[in-house]
Residue frames as a rotation matrix with the C-alpha (Angstrom) as fourth column:
UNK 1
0.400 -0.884 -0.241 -187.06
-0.654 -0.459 0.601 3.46
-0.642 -0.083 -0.762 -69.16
UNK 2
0.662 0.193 -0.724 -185.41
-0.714 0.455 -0.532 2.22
0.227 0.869 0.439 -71.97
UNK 3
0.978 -0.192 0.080 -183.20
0.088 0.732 0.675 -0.65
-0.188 -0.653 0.733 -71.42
UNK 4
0.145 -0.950 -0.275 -179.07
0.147 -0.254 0.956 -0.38
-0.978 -0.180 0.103 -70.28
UNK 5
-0.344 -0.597 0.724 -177.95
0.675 0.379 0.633 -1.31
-0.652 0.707 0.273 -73.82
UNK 6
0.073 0.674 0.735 -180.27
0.944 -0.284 0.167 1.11
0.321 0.682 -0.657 -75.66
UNK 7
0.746 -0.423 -0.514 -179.66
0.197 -0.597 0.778 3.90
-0.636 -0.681 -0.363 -73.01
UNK 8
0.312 -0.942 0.125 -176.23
0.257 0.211 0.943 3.55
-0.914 -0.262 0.308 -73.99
UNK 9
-0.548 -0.299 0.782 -176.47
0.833 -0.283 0.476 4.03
0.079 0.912 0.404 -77.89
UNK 10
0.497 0.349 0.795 -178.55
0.522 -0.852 0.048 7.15
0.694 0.391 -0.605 -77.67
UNK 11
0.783 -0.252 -0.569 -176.38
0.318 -0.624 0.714 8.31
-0.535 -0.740 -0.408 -75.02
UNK 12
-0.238 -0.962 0.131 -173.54
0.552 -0.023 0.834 7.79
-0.800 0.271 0.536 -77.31
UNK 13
0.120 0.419 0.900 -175.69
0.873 -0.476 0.106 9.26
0.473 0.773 -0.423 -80.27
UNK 14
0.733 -0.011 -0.680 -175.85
0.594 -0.478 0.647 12.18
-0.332 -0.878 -0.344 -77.67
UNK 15
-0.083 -0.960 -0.267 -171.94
0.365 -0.279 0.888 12.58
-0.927 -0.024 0.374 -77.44
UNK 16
-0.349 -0.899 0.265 -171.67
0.595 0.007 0.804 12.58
-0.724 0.438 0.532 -80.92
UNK 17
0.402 0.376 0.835 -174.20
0.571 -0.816 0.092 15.33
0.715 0.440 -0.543 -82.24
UNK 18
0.857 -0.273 -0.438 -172.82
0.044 -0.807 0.588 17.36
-0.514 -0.523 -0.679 -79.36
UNK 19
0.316 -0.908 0.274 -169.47
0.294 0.368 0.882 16.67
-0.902 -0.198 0.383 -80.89
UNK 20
-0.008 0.418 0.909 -171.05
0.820 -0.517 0.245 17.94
0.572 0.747 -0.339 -84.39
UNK 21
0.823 0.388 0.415 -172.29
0.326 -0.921 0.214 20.97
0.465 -0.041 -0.884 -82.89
UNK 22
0.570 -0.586 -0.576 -168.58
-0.041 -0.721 0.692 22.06
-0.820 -0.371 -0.435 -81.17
UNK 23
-0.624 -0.711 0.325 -167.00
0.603 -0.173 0.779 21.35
-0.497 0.682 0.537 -84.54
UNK 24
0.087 0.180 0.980 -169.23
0.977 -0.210 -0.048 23.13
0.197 0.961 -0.194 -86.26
UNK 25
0.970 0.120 -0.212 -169.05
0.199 -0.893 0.404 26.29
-0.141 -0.434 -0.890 -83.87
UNK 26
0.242 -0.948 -0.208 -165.27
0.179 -0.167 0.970 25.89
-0.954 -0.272 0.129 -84.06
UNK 27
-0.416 -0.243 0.876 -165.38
0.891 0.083 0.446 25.95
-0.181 0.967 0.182 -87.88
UNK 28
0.493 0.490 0.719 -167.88
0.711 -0.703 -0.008 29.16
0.501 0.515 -0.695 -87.76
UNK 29
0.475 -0.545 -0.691 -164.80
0.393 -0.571 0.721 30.75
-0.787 -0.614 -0.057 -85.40
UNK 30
-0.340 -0.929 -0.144 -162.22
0.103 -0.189 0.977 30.50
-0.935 0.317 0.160 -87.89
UNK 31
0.310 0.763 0.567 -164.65
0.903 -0.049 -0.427 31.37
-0.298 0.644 -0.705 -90.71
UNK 32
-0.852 -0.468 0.233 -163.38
0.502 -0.857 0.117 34.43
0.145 0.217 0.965 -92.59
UNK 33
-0.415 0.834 -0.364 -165.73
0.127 -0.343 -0.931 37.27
-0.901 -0.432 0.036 -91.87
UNK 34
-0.681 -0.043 0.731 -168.40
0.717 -0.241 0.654 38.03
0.148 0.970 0.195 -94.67
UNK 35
-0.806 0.229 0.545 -170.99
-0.160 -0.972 0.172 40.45
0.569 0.051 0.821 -95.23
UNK 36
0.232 0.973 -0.019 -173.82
-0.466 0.128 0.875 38.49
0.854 -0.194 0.483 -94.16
UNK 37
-0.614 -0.387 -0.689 -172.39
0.200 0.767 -0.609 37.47
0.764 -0.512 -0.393 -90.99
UNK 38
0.164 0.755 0.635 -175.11
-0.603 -0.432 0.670 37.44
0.781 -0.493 0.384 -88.35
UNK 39
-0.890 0.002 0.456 -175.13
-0.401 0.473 -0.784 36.12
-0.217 -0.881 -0.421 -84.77
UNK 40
-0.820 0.545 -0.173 -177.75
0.445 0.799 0.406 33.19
0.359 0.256 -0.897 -84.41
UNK 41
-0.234 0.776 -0.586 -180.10
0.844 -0.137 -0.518 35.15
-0.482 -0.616 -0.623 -82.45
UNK 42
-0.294 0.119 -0.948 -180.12
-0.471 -0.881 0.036 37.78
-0.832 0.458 0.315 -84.93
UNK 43
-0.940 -0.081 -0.333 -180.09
-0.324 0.528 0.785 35.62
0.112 0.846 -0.522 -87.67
UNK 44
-0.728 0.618 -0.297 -183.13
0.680 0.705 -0.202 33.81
0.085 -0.349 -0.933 -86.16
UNK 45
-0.033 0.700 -0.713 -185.26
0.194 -0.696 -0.692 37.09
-0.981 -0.161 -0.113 -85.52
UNK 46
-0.628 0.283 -0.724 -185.08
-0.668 -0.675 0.315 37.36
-0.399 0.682 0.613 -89.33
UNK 47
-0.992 -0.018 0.127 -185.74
-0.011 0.998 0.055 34.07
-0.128 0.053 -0.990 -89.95
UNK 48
-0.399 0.832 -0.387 -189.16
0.780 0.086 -0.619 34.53
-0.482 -0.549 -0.683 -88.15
UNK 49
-0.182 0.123 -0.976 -189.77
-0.534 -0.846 -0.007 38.24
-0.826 0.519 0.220 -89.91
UNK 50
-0.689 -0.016 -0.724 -188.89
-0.715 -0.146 0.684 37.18
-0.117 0.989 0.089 -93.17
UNK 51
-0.744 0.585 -0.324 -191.72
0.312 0.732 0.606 33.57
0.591 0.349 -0.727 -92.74
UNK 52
-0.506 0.775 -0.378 -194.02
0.843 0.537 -0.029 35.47
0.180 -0.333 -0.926 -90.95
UNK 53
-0.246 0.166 0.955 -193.88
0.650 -0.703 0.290 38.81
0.719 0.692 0.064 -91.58
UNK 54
-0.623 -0.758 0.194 -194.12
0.057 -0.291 -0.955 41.35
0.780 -0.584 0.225 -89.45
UNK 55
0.092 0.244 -0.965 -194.03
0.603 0.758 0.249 41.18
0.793 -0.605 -0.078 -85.49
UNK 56
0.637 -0.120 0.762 -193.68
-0.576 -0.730 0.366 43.07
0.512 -0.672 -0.534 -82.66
UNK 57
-0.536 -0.829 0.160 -190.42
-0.630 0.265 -0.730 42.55
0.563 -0.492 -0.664 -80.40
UNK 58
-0.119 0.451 0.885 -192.23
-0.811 0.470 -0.349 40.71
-0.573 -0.759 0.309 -77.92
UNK 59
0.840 0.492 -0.227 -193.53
-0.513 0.586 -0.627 38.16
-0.176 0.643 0.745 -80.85
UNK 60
0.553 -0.761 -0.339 -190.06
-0.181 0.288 -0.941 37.61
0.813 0.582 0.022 -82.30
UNK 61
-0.198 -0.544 0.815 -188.93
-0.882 -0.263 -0.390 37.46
0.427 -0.796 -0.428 -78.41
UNK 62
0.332 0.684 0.650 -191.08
-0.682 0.650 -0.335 34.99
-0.651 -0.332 0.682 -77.30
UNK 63
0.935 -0.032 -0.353 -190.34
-0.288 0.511 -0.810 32.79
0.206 0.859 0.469 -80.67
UNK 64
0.257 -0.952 -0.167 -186.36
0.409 0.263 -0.874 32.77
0.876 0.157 0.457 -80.13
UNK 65
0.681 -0.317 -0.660 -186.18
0.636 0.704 0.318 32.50
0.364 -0.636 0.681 -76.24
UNK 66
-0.473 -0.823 0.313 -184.40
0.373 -0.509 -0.776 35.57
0.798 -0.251 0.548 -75.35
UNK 67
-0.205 0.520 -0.829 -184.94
0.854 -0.319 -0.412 37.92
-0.479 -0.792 -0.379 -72.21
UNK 68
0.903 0.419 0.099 -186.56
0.421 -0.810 -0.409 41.46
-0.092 0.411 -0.907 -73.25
UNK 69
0.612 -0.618 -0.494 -183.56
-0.376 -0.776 0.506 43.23
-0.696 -0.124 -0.707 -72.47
UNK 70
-0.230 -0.617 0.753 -181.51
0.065 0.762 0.644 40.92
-0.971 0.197 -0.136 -74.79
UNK 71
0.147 0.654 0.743 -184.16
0.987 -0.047 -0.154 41.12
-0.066 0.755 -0.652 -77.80
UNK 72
0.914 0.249 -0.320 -183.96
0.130 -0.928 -0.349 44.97
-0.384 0.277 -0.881 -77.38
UNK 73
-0.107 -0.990 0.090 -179.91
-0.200 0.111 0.974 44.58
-0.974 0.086 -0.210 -78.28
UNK 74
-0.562 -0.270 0.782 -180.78
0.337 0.788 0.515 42.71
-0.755 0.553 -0.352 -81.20
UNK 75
0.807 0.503 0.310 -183.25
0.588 -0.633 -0.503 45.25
-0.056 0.589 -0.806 -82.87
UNK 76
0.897 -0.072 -0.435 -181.03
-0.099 -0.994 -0.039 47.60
-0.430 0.078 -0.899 -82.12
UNK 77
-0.151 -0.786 0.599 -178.17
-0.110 0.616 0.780 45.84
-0.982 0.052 -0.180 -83.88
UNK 78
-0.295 0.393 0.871 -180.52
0.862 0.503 0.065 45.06
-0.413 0.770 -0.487 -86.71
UNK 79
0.648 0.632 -0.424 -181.41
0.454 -0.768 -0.451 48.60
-0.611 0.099 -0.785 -86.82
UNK 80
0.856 -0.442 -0.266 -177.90
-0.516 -0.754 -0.407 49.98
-0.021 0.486 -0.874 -87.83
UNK 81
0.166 -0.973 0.161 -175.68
-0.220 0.123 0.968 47.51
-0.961 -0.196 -0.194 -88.57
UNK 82
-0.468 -0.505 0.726 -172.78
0.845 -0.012 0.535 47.83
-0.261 0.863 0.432 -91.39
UNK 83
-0.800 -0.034 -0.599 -174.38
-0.207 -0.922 0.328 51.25
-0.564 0.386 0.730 -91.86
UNK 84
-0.665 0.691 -0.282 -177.60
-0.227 0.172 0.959 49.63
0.711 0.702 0.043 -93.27
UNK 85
-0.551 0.391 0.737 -180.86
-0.767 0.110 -0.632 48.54
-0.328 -0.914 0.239 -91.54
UNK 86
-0.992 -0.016 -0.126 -181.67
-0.059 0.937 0.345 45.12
0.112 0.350 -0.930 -91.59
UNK 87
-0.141 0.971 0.194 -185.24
0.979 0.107 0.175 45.74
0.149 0.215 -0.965 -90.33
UNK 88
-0.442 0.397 0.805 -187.90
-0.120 -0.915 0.385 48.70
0.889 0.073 0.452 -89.18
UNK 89
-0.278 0.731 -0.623 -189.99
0.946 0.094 -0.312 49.31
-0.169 -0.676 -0.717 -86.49
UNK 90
-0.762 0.427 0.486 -193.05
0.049 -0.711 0.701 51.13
0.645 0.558 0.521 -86.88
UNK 91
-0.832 0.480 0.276 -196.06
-0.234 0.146 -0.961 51.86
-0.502 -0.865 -0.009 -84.75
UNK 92
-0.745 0.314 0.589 -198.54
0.558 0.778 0.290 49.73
-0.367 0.544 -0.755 -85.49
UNK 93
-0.704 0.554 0.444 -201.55
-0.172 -0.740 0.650 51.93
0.689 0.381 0.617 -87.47
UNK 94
0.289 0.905 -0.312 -204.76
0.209 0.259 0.943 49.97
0.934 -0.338 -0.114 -85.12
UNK 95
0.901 -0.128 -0.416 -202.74
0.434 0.216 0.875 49.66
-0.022 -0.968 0.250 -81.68
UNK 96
0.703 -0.574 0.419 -200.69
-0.452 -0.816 -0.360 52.97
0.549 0.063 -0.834 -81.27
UNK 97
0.542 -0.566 0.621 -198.99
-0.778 -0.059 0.626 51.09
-0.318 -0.822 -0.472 -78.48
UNK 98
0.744 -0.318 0.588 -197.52
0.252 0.948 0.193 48.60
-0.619 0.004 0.785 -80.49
UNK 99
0.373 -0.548 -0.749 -194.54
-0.783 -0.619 0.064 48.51
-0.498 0.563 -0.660 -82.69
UNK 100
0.945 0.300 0.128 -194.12
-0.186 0.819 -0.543 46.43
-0.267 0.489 0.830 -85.33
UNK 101
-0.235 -0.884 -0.404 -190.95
-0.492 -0.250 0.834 45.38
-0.838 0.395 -0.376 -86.74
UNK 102
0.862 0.507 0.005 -190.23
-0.258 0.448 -0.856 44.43
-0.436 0.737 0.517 -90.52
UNK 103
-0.075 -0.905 0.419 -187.51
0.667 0.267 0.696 43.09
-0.741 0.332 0.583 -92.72
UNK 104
0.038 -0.789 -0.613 -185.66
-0.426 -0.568 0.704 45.44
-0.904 0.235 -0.358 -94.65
UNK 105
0.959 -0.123 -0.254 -184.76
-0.164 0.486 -0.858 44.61
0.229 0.865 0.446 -98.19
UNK 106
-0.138 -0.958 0.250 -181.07
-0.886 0.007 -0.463 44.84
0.442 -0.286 -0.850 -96.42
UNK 107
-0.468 -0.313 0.826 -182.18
-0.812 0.522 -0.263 42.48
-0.349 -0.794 -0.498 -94.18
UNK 108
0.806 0.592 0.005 -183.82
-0.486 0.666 -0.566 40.00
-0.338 0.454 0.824 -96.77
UNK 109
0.562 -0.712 -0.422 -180.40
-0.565 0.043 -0.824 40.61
0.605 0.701 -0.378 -98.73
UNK 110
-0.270 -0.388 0.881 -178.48
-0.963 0.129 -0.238 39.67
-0.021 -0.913 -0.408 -95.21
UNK 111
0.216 0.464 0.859 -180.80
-0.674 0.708 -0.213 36.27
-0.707 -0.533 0.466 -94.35
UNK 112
0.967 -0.131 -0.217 -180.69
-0.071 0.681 -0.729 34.81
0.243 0.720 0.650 -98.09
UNK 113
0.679 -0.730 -0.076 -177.08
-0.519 -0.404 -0.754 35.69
0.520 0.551 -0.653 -97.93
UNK 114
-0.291 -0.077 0.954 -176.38
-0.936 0.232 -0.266 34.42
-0.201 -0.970 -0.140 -94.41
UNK 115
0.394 0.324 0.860 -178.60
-0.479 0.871 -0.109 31.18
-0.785 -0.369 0.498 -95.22
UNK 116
0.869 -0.451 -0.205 -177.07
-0.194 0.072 -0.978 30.83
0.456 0.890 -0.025 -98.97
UNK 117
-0.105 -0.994 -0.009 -173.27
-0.848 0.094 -0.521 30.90
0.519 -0.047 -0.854 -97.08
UNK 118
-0.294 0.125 0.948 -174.53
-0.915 0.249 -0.316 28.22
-0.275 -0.960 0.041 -94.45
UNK 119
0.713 0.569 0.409 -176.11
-0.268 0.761 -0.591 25.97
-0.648 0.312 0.695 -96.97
UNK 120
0.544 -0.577 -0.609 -172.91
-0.593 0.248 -0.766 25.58
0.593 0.778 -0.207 -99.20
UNK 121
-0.297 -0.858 0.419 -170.73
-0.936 0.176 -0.304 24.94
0.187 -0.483 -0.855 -96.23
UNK 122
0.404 0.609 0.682 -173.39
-0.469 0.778 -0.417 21.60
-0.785 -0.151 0.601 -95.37
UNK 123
0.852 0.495 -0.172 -173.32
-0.430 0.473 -0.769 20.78
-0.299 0.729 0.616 -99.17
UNK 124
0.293 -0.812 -0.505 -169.75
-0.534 0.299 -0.791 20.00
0.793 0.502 -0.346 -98.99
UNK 125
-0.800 -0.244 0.548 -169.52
-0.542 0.686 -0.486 17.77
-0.258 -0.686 -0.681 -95.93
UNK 126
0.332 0.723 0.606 -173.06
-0.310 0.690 -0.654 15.78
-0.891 0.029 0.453 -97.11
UNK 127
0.372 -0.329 -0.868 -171.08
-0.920 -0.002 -0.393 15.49
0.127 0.944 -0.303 -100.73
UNK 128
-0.629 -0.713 0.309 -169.22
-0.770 0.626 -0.123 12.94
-0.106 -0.316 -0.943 -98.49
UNK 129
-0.248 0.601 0.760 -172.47
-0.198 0.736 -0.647 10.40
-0.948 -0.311 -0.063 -98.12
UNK 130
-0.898 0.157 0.410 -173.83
0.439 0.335 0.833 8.26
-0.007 0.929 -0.370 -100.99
UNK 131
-0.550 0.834 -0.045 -177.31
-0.514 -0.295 0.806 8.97
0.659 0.466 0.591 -102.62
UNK 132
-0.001 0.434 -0.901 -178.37
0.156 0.890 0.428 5.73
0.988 -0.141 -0.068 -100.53
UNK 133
-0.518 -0.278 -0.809 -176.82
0.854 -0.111 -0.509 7.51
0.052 -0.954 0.294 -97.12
UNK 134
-0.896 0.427 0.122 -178.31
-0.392 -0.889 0.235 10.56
0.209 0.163 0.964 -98.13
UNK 135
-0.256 0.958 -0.129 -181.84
-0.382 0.023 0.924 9.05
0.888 0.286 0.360 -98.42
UNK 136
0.241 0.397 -0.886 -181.48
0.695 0.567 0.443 7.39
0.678 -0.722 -0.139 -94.88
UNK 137
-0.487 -0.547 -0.680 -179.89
0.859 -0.440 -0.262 10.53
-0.156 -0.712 0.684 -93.27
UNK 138
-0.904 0.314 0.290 -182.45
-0.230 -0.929 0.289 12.71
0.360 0.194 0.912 -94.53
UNK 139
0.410 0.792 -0.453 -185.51
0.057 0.473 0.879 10.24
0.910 -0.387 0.149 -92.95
UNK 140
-0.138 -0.298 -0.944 -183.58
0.980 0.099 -0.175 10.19
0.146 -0.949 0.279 -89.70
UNK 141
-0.922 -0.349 0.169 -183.07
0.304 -0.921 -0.242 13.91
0.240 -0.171 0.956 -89.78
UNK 142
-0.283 0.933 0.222 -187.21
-0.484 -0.338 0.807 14.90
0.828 0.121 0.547 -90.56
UNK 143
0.321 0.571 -0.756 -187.86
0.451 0.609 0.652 12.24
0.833 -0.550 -0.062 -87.78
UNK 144
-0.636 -0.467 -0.614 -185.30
0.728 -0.627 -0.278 14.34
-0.255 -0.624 0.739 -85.03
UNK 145
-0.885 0.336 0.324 -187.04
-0.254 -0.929 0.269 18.02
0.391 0.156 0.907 -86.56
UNK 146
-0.073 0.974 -0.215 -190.58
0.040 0.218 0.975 16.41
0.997 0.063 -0.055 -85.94
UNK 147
0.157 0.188 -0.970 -189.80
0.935 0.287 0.207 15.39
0.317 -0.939 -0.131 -82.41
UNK 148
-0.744 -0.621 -0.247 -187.96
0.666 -0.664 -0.340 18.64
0.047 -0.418 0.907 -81.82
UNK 149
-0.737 0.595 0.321 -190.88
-0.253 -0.683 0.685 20.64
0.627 0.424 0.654 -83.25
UNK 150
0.217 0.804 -0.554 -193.42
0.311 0.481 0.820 18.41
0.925 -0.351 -0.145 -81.48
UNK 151
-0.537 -0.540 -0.648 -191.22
0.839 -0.261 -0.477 19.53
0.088 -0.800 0.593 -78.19
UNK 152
-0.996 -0.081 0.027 -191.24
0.080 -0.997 -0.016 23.36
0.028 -0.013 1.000 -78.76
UNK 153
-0.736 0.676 0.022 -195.10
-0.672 -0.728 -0.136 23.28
-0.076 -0.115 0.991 -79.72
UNK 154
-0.884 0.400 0.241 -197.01
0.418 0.908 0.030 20.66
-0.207 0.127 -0.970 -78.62
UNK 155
-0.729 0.678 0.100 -200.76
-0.047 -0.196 0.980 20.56
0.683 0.709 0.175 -79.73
């Protein structure tokens, strides 16, 4: 156990990424809508599609942690929304009983768009840090993703 004083700063580190993550949810409230707005759990099921091509619901279920019944919402969401479909689902040719899903060129157009609106909004709050903060806040960051990854799928 780590000792009181240590404890204490990563508790406070803690507070204050939680404290990040309700401002940023409170900033993606009052966010005008755009086209590519997607709910994270949609957003995330392309995510997976679009780096891994295609999956069967279950696959893309399993990956992003939802319950079945939840994951079926979200295809079907992805199926017809804005009047476009964002993916497909097909039965697989080898294993009638599967069904594959795929991204869409709608729903490629959607994810870039979606991750393109997300990555500007960052690049103007990290504008704040020097080059020199930048180069230690981007080692700290990879060193959090590693552990986080190392979590989700150990080896």
């Amino acid at each position: 156990m780590p000792e009181p004083e240590t404890q204490q700063s990563i508790s406070d580190a803690a507070q204050e990424i939680f404290e990040l993550y309700k401002l940023v949810a409170e900033a993606r409230s009052k966010a005008p809508q755009s086209s590519h707005d997607l709910s994270e759990t949609e957003f995330l099921a392309l995510d997976f599609l679009a780096k891994r091509g295609p999956l069967t619901i279950g696959e893309i279920q399993k990956a992003i942690g939802v319950v079945p019944a939840q994951m079926s919402r979200i295809i079907r969401a992805l199926e017809t929304r804005d009047g476009k479909s964002y993916v497909e689902c097909r039965i697989n040719a080898q294993d009638r009983r599967r069904v594959d899903v795929l991204l869409s060129d709608d729903g490629r157009t959607a994810y870039e768009g979606y991750q393109a609106n997300r990555l500007a909004s960052m690049n103007q709050i990290l504008a704040i840090l020097t080059p020199d903060d930048r180069v230690h806040f981007m080692r700290i960051l990879r060193e959090i993703r590693d552990a986080i990854e190392a979590k989700l799928h150990p080896s």
